[in-house]
mmCIF file as Biopython writes it, N, C-alpha, C and O atoms, coordinates in Angstrom:
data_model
#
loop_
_atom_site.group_PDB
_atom_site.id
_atom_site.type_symbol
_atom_site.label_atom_id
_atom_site.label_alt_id
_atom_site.label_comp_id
_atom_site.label_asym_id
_atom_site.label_entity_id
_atom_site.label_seq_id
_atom_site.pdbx_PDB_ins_code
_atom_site.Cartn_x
_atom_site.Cartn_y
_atom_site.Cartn_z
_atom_site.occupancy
_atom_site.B_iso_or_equiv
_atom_site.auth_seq_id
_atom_site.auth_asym_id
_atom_site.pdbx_PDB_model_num
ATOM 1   N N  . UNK A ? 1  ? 44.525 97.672  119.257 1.0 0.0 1  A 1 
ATOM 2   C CA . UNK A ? 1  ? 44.203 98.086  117.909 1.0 0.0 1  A 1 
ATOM 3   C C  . UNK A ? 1  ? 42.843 98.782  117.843 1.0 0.0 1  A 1 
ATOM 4   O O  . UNK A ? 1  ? 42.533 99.441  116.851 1.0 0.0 1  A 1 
ATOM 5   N N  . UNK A ? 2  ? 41.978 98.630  118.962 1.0 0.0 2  A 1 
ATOM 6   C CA . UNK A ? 2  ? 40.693 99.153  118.892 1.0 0.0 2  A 1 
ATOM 7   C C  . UNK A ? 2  ? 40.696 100.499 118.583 1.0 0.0 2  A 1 
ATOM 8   O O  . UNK A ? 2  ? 39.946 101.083 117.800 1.0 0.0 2  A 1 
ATOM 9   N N  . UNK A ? 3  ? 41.861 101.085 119.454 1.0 0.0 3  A 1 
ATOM 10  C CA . UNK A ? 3  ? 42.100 102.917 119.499 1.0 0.0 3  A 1 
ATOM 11  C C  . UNK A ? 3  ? 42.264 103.442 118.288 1.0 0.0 3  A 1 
ATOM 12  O O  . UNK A ? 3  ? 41.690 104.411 117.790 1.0 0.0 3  A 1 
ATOM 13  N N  . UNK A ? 4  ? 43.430 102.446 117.652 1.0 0.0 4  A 1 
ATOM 14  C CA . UNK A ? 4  ? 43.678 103.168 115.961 1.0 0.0 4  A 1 
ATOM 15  C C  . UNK A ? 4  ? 42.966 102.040 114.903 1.0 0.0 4  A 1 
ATOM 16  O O  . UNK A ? 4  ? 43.499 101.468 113.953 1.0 0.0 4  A 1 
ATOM 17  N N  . UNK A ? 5  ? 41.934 101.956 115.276 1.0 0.0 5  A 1 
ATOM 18  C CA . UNK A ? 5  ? 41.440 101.143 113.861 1.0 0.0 5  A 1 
ATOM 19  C C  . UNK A ? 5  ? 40.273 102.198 113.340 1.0 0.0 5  A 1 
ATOM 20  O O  . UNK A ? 5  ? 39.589 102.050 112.328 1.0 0.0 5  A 1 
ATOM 21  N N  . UNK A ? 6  ? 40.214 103.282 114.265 1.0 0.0 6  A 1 
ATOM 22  C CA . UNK A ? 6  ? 39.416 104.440 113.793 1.0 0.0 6  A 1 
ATOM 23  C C  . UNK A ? 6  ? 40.141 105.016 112.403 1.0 0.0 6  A 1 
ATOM 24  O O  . UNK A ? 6  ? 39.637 105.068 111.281 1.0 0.0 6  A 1 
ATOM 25  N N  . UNK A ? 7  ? 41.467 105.431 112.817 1.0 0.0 7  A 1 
ATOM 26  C CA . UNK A ? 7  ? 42.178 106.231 112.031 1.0 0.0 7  A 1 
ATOM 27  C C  . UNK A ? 7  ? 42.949 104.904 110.585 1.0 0.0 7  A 1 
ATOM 28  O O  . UNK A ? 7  ? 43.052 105.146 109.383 1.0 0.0 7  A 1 
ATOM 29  N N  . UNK A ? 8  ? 43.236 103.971 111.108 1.0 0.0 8  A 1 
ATOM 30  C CA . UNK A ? 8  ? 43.550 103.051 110.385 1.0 0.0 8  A 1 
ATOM 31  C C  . UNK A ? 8  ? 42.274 102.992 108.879 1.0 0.0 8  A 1 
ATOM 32  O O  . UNK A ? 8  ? 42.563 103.040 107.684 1.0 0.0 8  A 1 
ATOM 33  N N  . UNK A ? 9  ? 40.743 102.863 109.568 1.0 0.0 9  A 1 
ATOM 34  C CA . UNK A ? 9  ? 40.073 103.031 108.655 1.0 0.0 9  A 1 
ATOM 35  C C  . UNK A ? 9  ? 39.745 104.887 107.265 1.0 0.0 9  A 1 
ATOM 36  O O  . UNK A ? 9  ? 39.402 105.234 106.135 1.0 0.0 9  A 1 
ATOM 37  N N  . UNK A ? 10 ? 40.111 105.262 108.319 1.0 0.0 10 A 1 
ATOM 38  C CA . UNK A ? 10 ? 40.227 106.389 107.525 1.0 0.0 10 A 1 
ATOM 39  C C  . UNK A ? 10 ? 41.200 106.728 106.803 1.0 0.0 10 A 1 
ATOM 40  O O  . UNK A ? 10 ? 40.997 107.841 106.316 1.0 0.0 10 A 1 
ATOM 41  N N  . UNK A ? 11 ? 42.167 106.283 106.506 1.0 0.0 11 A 1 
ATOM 42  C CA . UNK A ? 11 ? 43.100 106.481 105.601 1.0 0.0 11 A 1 
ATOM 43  C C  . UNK A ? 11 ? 42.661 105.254 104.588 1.0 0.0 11 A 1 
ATOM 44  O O  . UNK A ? 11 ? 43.135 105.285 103.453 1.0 0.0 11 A 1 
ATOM 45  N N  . UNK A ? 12 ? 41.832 104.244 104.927 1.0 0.0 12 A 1 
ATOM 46  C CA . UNK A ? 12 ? 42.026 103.378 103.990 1.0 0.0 12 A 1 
ATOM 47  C C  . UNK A ? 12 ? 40.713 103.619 103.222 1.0 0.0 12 A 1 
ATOM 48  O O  . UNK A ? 12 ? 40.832 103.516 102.001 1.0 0.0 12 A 1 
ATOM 49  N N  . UNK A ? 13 ? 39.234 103.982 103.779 1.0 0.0 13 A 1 
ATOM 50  C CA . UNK A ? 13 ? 38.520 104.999 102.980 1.0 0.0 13 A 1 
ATOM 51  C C  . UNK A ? 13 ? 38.827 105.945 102.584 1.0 0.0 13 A 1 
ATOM 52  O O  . UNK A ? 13 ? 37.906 106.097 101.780 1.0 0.0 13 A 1 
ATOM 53  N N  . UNK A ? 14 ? 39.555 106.978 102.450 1.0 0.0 14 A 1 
ATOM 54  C CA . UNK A ? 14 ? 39.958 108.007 101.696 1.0 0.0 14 A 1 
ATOM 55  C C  . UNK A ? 14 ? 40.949 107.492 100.868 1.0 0.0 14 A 1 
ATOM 56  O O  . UNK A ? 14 ? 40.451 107.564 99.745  1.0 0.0 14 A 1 
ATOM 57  N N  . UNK A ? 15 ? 42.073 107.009 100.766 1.0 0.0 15 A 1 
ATOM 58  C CA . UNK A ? 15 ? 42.757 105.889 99.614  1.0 0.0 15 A 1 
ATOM 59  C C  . UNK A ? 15 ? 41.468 105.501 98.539  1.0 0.0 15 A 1 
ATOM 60  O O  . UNK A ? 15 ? 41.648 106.056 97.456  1.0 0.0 15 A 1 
ATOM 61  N N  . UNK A ? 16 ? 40.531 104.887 98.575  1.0 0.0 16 A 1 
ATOM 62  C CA . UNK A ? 16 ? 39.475 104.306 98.362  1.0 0.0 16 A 1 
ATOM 63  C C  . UNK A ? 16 ? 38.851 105.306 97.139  1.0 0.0 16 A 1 
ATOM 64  O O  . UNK A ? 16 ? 38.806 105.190 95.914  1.0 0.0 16 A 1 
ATOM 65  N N  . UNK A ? 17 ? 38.471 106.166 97.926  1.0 0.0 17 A 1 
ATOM 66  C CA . UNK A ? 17 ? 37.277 107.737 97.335  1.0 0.0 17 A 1 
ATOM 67  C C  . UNK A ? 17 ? 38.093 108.289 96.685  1.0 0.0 17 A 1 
ATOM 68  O O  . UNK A ? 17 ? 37.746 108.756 95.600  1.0 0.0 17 A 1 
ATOM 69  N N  . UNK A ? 18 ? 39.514 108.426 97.154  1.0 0.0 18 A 1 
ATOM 70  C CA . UNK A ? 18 ? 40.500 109.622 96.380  1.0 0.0 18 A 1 
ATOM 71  C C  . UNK A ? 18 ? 40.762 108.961 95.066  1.0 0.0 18 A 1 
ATOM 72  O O  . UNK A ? 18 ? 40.329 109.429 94.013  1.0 0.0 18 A 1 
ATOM 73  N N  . UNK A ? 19 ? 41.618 107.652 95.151  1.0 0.0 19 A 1 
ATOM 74  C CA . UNK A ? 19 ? 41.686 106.776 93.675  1.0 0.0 19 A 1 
ATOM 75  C C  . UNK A ? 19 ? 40.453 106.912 93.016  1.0 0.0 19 A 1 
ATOM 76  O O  . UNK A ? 19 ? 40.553 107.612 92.008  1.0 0.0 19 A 1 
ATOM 77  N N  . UNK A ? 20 ? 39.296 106.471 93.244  1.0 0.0 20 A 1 
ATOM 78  C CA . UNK A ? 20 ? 38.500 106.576 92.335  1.0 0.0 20 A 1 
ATOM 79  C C  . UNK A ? 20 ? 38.225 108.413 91.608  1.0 0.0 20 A 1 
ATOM 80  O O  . UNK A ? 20 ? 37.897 108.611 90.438  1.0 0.0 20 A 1 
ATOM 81  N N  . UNK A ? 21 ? 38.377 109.128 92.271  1.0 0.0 21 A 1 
ATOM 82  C CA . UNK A ? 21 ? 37.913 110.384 91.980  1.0 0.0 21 A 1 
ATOM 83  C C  . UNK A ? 21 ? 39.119 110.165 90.642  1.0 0.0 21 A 1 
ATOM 84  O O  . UNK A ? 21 ? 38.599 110.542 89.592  1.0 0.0 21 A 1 
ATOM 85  N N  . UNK A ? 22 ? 40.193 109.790 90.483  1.0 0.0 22 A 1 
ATOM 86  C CA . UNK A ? 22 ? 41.127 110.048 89.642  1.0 0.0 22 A 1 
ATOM 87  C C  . UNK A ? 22 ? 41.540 109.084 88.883  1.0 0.0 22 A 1 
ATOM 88  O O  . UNK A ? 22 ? 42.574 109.224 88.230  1.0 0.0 22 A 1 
ATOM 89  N N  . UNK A ? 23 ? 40.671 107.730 88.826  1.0 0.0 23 A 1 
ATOM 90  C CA . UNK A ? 23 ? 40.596 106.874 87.714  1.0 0.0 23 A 1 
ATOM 91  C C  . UNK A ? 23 ? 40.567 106.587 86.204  1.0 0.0 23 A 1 
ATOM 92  O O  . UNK A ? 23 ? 40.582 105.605 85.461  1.0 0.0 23 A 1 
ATOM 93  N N  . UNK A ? 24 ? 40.529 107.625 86.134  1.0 0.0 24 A 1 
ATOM 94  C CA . UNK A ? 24 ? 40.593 108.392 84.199  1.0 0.0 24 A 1 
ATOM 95  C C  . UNK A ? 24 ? 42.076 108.259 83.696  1.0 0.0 24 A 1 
ATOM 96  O O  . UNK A ? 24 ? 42.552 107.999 82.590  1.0 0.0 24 A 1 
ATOM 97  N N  . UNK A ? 25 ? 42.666 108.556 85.011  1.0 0.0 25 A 1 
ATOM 98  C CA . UNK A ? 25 ? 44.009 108.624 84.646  1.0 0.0 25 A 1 
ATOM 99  C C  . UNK A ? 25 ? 44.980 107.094 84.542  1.0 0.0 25 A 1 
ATOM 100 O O  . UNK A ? 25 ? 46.203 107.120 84.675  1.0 0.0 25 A 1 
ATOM 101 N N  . UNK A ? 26 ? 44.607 106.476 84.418  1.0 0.0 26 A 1 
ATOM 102 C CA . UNK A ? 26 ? 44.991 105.082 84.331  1.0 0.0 26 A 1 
ATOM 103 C C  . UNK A ? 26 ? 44.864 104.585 82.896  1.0 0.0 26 A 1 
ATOM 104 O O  . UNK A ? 26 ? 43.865 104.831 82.219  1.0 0.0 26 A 1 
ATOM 105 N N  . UNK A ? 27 ? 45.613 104.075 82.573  1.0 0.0 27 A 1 
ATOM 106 C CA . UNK A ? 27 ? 45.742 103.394 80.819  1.0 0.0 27 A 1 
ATOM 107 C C  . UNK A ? 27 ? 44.823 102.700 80.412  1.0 0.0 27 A 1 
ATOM 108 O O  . UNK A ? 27 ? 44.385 102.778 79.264  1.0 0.0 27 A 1 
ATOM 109 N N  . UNK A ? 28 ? 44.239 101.628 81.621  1.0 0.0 28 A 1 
ATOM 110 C CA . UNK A ? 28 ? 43.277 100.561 80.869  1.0 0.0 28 A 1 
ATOM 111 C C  . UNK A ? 28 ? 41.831 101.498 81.053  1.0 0.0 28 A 1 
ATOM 112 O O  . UNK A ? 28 ? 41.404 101.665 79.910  1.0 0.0 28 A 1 
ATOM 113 N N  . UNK A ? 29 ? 41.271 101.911 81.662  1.0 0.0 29 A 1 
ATOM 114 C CA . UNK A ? 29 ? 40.493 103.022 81.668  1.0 0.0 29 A 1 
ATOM 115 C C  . UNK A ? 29 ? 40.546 103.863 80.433  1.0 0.0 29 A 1 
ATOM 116 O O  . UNK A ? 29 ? 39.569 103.719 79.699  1.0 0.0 29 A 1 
ATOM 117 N N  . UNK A ? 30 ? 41.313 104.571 80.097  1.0 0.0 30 A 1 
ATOM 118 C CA . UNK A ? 30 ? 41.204 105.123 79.050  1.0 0.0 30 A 1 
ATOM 119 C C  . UNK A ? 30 ? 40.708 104.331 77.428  1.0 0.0 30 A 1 
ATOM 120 O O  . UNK A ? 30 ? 40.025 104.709 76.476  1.0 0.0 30 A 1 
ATOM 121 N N  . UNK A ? 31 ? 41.495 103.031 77.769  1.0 0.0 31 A 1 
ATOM 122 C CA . UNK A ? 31 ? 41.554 102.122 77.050  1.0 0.0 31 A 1 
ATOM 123 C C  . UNK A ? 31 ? 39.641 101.295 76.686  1.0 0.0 31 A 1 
ATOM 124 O O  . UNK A ? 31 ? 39.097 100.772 75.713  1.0 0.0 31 A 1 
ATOM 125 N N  . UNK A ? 32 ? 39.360 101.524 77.692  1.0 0.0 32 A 1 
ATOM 126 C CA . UNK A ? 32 ? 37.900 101.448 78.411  1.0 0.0 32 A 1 
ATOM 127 C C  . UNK A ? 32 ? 37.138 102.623 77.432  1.0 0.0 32 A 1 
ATOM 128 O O  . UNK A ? 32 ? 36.557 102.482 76.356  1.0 0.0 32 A 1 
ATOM 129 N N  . UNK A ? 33 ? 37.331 103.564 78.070  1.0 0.0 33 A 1 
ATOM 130 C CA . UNK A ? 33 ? 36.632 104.717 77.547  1.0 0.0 33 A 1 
ATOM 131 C C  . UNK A ? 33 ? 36.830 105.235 75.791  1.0 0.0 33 A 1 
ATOM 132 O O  . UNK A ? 33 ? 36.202 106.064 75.133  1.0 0.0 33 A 1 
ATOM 133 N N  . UNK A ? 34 ? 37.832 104.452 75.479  1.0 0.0 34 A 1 
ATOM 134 C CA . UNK A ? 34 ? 38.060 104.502 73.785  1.0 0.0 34 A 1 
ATOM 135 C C  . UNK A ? 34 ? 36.904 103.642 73.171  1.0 0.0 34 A 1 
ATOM 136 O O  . UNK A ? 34 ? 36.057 103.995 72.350  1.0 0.0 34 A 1 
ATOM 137 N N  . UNK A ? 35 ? 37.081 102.414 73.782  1.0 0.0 35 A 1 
ATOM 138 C CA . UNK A ? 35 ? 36.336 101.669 73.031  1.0 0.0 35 A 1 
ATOM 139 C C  . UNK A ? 35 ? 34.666 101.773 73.142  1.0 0.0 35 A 1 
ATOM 140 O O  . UNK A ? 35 ? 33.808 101.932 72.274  1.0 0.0 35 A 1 
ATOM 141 N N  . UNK A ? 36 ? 34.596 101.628 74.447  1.0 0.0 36 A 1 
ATOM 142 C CA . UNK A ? 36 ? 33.390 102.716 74.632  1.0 0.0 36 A 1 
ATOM 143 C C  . UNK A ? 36 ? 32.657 103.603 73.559  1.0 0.0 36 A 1 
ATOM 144 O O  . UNK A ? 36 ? 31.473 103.429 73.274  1.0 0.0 36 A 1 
ATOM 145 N N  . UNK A ? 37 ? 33.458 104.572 72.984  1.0 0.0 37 A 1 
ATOM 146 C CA . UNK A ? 37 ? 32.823 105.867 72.196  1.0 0.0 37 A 1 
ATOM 147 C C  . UNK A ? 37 ? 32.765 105.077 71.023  1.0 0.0 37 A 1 
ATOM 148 O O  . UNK A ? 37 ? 31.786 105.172 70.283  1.0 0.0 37 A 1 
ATOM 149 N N  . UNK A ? 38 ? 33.946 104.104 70.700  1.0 0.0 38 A 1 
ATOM 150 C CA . UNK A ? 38 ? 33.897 103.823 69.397  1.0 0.0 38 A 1 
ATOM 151 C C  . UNK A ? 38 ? 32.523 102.916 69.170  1.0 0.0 38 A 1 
ATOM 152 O O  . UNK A ? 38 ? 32.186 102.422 68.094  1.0 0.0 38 A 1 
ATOM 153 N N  . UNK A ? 39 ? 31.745 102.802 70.538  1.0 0.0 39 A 1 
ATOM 154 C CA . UNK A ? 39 ? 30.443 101.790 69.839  1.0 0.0 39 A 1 
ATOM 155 C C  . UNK A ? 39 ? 29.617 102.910 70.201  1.0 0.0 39 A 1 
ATOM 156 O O  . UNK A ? 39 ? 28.584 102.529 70.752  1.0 0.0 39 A 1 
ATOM 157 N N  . UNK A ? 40 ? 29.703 104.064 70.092  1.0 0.0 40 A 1 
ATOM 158 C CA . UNK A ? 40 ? 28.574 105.180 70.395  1.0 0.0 40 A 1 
ATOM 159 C C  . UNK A ? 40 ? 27.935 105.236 71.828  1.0 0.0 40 A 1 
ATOM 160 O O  . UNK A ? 40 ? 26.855 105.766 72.091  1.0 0.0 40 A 1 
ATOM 161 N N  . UNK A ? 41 ? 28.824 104.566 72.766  1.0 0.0 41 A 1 
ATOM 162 C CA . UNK A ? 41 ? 28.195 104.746 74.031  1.0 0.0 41 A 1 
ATOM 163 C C  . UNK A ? 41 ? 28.551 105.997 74.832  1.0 0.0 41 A 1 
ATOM 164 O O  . UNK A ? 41 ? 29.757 106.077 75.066  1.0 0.0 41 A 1 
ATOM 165 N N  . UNK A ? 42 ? 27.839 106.944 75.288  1.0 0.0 42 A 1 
ATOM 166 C CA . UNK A ? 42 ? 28.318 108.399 76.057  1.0 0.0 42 A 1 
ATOM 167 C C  . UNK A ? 42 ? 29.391 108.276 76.693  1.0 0.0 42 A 1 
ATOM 168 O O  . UNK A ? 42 ? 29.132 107.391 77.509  1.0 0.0 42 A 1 
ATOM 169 N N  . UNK A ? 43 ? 31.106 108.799 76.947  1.0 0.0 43 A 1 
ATOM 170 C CA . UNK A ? 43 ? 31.400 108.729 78.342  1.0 0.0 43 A 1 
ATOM 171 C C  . UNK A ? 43 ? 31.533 109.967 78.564  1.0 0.0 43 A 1 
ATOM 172 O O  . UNK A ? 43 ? 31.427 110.709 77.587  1.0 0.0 43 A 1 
ATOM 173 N N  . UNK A ? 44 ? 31.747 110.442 79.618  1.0 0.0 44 A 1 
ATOM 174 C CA . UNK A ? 44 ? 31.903 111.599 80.022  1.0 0.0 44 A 1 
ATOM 175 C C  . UNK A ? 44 ? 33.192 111.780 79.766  1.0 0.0 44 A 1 
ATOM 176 O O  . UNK A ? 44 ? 33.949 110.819 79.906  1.0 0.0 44 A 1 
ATOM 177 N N  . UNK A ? 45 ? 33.577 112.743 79.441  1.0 0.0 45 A 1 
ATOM 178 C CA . UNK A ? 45 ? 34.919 113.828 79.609  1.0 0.0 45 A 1 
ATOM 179 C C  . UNK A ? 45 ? 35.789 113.833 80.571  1.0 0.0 45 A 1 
ATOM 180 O O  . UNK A ? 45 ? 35.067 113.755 81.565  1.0 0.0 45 A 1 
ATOM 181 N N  . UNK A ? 46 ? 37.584 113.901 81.176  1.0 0.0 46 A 1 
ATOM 182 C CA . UNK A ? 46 ? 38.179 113.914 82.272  1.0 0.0 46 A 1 
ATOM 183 C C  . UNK A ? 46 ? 37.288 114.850 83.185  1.0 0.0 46 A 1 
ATOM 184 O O  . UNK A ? 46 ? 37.062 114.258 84.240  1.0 0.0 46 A 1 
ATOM 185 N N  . UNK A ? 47 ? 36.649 116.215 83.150  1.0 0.0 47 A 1 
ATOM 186 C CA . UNK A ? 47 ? 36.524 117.040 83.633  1.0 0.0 47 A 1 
ATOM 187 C C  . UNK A ? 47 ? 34.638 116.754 84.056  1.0 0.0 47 A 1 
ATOM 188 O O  . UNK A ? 47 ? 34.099 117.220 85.060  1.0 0.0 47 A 1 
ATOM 189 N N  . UNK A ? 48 ? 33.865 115.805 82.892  1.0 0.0 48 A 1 
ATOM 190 C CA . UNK A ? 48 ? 32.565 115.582 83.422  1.0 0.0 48 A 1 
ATOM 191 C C  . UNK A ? 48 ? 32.887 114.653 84.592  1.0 0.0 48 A 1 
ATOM 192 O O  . UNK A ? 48 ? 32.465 114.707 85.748  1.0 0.0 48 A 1 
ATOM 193 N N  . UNK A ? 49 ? 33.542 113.986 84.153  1.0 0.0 49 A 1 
ATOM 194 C CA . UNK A ? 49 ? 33.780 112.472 85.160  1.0 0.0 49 A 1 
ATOM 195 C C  . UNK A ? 49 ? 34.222 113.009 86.683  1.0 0.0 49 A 1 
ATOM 196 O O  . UNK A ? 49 ? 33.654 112.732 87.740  1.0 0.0 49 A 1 
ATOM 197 N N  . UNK A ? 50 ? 35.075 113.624 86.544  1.0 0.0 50 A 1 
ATOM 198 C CA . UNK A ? 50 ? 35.662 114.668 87.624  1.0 0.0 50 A 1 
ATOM 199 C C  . UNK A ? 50 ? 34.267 115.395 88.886  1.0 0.0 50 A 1 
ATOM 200 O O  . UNK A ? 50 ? 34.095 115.338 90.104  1.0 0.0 50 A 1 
ATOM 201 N N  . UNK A ? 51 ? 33.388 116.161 87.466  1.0 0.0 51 A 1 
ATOM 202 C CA . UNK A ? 51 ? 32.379 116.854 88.391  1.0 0.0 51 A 1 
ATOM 203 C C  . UNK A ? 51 ? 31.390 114.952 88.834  1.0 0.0 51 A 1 
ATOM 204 O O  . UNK A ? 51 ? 31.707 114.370 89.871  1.0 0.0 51 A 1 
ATOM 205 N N  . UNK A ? 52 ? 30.876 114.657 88.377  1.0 0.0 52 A 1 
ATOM 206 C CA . UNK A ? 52 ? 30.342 113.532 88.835  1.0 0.0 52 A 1 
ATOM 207 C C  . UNK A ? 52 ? 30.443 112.416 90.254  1.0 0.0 52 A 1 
ATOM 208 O O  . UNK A ? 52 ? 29.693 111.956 91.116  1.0 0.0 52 A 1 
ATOM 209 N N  . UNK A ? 53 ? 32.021 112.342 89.802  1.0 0.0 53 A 1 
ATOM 210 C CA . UNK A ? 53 ? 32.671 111.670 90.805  1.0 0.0 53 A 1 
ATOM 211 C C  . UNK A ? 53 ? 32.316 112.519 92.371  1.0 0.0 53 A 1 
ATOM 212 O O  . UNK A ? 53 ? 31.765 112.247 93.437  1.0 0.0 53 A 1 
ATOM 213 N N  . UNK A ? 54 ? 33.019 113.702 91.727  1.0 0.0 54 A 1 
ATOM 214 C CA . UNK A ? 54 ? 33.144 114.527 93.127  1.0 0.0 54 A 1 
ATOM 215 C C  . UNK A ? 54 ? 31.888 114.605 93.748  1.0 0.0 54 A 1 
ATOM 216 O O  . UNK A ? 54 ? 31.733 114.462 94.961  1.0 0.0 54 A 1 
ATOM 217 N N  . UNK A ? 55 ? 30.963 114.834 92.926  1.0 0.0 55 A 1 
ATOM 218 C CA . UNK A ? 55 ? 29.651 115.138 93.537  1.0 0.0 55 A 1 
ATOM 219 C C  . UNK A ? 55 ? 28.939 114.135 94.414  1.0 0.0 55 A 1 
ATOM 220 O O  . UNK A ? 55 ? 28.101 114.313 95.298  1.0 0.0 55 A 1 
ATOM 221 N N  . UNK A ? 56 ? 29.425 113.168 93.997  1.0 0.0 56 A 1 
ATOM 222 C CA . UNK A ? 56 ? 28.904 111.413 95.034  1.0 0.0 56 A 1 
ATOM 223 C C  . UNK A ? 56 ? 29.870 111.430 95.946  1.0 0.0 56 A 1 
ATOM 224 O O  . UNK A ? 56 ? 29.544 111.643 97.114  1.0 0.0 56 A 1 
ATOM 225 N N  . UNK A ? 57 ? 31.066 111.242 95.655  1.0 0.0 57 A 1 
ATOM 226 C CA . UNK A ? 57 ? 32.227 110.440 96.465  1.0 0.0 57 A 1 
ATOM 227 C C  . UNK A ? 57 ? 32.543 111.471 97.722  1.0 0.0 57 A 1 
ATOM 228 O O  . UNK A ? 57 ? 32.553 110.995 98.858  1.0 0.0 57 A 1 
ATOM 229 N N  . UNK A ? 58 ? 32.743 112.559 97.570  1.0 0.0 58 A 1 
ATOM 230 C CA . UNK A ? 58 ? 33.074 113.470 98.770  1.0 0.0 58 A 1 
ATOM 231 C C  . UNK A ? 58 ? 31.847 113.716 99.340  1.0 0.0 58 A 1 
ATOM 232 O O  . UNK A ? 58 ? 32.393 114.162 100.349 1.0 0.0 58 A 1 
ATOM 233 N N  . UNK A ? 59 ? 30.665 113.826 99.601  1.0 0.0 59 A 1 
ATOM 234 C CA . UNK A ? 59 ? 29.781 113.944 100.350 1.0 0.0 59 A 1 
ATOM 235 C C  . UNK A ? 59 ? 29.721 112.292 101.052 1.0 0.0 59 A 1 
ATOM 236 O O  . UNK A ? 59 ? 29.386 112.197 102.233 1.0 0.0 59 A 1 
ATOM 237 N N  . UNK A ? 60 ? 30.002 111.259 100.401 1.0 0.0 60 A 1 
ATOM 238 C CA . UNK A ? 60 ? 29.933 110.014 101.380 1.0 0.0 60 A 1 
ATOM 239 C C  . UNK A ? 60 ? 31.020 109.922 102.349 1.0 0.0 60 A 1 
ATOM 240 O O  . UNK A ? 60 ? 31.070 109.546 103.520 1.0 0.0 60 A 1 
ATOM 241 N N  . UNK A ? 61 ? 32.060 110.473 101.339 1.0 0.0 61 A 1 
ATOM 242 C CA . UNK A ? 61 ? 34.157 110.522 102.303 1.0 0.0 61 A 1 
ATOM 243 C C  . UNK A ? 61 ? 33.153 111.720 103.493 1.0 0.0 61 A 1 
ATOM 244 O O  . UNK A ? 61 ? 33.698 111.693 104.596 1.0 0.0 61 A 1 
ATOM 245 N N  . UNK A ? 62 ? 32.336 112.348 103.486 1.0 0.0 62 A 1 
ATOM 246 C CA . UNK A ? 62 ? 32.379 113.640 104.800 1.0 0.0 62 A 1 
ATOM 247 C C  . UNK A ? 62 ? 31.506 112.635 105.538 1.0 0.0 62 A 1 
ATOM 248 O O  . UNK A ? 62 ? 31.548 112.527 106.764 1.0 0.0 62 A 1 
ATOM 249 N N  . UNK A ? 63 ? 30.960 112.132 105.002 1.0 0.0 63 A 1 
ATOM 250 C CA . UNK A ? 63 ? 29.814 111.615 106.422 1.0 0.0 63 A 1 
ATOM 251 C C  . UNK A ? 63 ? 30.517 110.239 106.888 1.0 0.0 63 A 1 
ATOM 252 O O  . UNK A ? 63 ? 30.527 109.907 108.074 1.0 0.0 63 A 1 
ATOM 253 N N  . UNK A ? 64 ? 31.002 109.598 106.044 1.0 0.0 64 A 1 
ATOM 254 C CA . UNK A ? 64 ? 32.008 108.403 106.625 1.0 0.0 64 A 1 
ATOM 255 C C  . UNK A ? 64 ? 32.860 108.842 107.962 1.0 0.0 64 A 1 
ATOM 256 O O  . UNK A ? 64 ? 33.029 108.384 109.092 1.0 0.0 64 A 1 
ATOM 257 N N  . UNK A ? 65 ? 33.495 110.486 106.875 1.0 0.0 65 A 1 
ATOM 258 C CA . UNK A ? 65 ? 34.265 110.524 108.334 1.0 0.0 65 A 1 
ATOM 259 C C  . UNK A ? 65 ? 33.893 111.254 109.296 1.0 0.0 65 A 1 
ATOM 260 O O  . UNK A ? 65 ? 34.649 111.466 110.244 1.0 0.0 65 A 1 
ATOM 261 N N  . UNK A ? 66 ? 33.004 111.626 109.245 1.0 0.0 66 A 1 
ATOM 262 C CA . UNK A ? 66 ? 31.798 112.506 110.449 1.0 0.0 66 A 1 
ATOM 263 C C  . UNK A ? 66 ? 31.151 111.062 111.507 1.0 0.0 66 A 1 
ATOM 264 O O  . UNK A ? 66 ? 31.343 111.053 112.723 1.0 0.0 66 A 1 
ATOM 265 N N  . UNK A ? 67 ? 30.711 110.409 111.085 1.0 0.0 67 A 1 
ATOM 266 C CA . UNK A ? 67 ? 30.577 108.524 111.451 1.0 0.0 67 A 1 
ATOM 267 C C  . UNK A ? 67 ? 31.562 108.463 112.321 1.0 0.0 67 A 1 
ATOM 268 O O  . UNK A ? 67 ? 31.523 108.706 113.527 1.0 0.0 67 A 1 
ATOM 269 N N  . UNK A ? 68 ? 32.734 108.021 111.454 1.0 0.0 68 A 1 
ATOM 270 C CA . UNK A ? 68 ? 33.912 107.544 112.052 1.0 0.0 68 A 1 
ATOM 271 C C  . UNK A ? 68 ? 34.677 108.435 113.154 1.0 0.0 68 A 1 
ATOM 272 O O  . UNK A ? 68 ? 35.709 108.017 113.678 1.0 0.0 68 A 1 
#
């Protein structure tokens, strides 16, 4: 298992980074983000959340798998 626990891990970090990049899309989340606004707290937008996400999560997914 030593040989593929390289690749084993990399599918299970990218599972990981990819879900989150697209977490908006989930009901209780949204459900989240309703109630949220309704007490005047900022959330970002599908498309802010989107640039945000991406901007953290794929530069850690490249060096994870540059690492790995």
């Amino acid at each position: 298992m030593t040989v593929k626990s390289a690749i084993l891990s990399t599918f299970s970090i990218s599972t990981v980074f990819m879900g989150a990049l697209t977490y908006i899309g989930n009901a209780p989340n949204l459900m989240i983000r309703s109630i949220s606004e309704s007490y005047g707290i900022k959330v970002p937008s599908f498309l802010g959340y989107i640039k945000w996400s991406a901007g953290i999560l794929i530069p850690i997914f490249i060096i994870i798998s540059v690492v790995l």
